[in-house]
Backbone bond lengths (Angstrom), bond angles and torsions (degrees), N, CA, C in turn:
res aa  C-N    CA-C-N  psi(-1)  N-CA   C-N-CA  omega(-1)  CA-C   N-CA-C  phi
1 X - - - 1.453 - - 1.526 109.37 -
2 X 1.480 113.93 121.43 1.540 100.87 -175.59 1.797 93.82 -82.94
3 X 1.545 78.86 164.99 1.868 94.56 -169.41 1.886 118.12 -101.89
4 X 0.972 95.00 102.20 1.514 120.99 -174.50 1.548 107.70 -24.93
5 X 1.036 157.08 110.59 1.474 158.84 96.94 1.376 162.90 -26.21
6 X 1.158 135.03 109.83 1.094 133.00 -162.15 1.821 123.53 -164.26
7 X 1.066 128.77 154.76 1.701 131.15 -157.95 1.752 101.63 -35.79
8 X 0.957 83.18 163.74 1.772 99.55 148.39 1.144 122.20 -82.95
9 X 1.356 114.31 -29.36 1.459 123.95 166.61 1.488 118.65 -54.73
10 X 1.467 104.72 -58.73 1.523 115.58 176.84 1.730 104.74 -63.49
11 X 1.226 118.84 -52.57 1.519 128.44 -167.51 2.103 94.95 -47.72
12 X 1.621 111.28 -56.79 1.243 95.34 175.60 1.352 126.00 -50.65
13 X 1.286 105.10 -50.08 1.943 119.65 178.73 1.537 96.62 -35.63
14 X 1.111 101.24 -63.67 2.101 110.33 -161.59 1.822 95.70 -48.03
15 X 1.364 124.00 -73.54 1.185 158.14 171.04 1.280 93.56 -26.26
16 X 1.288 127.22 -83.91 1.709 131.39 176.37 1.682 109.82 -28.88
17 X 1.148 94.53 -65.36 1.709 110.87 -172.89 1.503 117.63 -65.05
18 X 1.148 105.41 27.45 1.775 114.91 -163.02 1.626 98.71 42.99
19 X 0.704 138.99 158.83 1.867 136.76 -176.11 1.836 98.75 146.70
20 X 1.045 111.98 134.37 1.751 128.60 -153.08 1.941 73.03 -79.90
21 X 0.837 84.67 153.77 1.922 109.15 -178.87 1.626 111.42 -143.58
22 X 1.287 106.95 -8.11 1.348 98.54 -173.99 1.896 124.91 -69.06
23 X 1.523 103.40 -15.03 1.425 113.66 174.36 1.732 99.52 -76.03
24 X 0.748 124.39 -20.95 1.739 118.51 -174.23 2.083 96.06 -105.70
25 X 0.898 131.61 39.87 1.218 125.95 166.98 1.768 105.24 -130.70
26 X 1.323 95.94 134.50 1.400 108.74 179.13 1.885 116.77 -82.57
27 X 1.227 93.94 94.75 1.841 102.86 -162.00 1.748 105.77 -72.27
28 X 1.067 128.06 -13.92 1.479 138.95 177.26 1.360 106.31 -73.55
29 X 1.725 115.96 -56.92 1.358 94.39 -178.58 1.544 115.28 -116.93
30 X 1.201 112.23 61.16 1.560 126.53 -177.87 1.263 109.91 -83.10
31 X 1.278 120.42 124.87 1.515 122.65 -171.35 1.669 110.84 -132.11
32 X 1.275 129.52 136.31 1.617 128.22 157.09 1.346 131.80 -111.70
33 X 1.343 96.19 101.12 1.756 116.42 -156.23 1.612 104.03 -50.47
34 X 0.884 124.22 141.66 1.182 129.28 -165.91 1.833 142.97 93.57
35 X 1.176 85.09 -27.05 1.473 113.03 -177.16 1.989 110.06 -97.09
36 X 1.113 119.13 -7.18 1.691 114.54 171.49 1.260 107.42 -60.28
37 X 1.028 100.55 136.97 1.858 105.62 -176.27 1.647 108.47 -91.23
38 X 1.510 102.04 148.41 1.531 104.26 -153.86 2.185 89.28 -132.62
39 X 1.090 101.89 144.82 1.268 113.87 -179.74 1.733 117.25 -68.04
40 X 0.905 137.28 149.28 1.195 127.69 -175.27 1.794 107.98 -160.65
41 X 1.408 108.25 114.00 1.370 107.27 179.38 1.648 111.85 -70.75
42 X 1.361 118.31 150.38 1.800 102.11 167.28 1.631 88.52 -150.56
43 X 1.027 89.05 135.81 2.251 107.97 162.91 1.340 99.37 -97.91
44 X 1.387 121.79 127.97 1.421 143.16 -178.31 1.603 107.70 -130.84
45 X 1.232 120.07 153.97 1.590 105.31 -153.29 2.021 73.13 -101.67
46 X 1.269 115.39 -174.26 1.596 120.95 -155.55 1.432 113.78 -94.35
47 X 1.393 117.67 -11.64 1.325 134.18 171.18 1.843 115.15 -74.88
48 X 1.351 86.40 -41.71 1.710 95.03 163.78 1.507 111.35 -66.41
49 X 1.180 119.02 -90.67 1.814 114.87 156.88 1.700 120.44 21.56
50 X 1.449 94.54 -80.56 1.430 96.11 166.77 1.097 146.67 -78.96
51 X 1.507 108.58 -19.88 1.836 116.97 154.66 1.645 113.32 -69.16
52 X 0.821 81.54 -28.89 1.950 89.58 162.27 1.295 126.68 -59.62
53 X 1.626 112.47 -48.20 1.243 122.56 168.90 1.567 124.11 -71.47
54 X 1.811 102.01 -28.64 1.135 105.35 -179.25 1.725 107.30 -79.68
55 X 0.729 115.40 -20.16 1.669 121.12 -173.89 1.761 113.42 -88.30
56 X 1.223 124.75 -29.79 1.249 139.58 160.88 0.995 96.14 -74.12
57 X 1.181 146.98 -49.81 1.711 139.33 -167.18 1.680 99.64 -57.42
58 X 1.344 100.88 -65.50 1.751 116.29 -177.03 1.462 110.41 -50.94
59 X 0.966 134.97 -43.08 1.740 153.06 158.19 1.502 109.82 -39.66
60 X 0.866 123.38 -52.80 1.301 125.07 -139.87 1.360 164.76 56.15
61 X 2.068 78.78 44.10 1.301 101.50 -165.22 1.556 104.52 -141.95
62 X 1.789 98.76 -162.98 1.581 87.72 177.75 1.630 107.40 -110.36
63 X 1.822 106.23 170.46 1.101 87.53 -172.97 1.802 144.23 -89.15
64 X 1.664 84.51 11.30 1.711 112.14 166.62 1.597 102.14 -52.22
65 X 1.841 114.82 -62.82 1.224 107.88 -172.15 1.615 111.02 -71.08
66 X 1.024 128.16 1.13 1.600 117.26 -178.36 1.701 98.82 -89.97
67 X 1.172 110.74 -40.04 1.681 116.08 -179.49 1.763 97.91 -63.63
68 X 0.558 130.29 -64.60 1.698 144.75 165.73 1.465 107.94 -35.12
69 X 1.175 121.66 -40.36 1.604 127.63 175.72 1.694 106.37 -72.75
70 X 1.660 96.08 -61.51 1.417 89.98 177.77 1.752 131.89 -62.71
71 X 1.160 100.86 -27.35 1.567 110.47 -179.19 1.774 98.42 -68.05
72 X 1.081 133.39 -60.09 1.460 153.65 131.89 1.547 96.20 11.25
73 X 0.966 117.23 -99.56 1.751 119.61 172.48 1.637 105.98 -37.93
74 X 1.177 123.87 -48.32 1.093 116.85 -170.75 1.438 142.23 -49.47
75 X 1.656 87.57 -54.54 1.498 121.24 158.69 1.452 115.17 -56.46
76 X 1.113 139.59 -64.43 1.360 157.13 168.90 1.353 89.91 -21.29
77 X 1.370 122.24 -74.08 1.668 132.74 -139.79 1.998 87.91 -88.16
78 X 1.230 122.10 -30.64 1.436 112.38 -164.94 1.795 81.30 -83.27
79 X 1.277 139.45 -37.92 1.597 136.23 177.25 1.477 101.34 -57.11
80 X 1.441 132.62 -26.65 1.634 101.07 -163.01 1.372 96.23 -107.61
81 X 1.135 123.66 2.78 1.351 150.66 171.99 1.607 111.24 -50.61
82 X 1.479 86.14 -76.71 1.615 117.17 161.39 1.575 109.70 -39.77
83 X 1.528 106.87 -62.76 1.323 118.10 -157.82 1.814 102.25 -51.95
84 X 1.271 100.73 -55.72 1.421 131.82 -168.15 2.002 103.07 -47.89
85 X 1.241 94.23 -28.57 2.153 98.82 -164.05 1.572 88.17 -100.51
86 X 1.283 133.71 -42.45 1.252 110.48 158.65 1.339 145.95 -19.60
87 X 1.831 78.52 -59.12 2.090 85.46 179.31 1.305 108.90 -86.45
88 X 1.028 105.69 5.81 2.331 103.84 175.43 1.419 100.75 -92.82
């Protein structure tokens, strides 16, 4: 299927005007800056390790995404934290 084209000009118009845009977006090389996942070494003493395993086990997941969940919560709650002493 060749892939439909047209301005940036028009692409806003469509986009503005509620109007489906998804035929004019290039789905191959779609990217969300910020979000590439990046490697990260961590030393955890061995008690962590295995509550890790035990908690991913119980989850039903692994324990990359539970470290990732918790850091996830973490961040969030230390940001509204932040957010919150700002406006005082």
């Amino acid at each position: 299927m060749k892939k439909k084209t047209i301005t940036a000009d028009e692409f806003d118009r469509h986009f503005d005007d509620g109007h489906d845009i998804w035929d004019f977006l290039d789905h191959d090389s779609a990217r969300r800056p910020g979000l590439e996942p990046e490697t990260v070494s961590l030393e955890i003493p061995q008690w962590m390790v295995y509550w890790l395993y035990l908690e991913a086990e119980r989850q039903g997941t692994t324990s990359a995404q539970v470290i990732k969940t918790y850091l996830e919560e973490r961040i969030k709650l230390e940001k509204a934290r932040e957010d919150e002493q700002r406006k005082s």
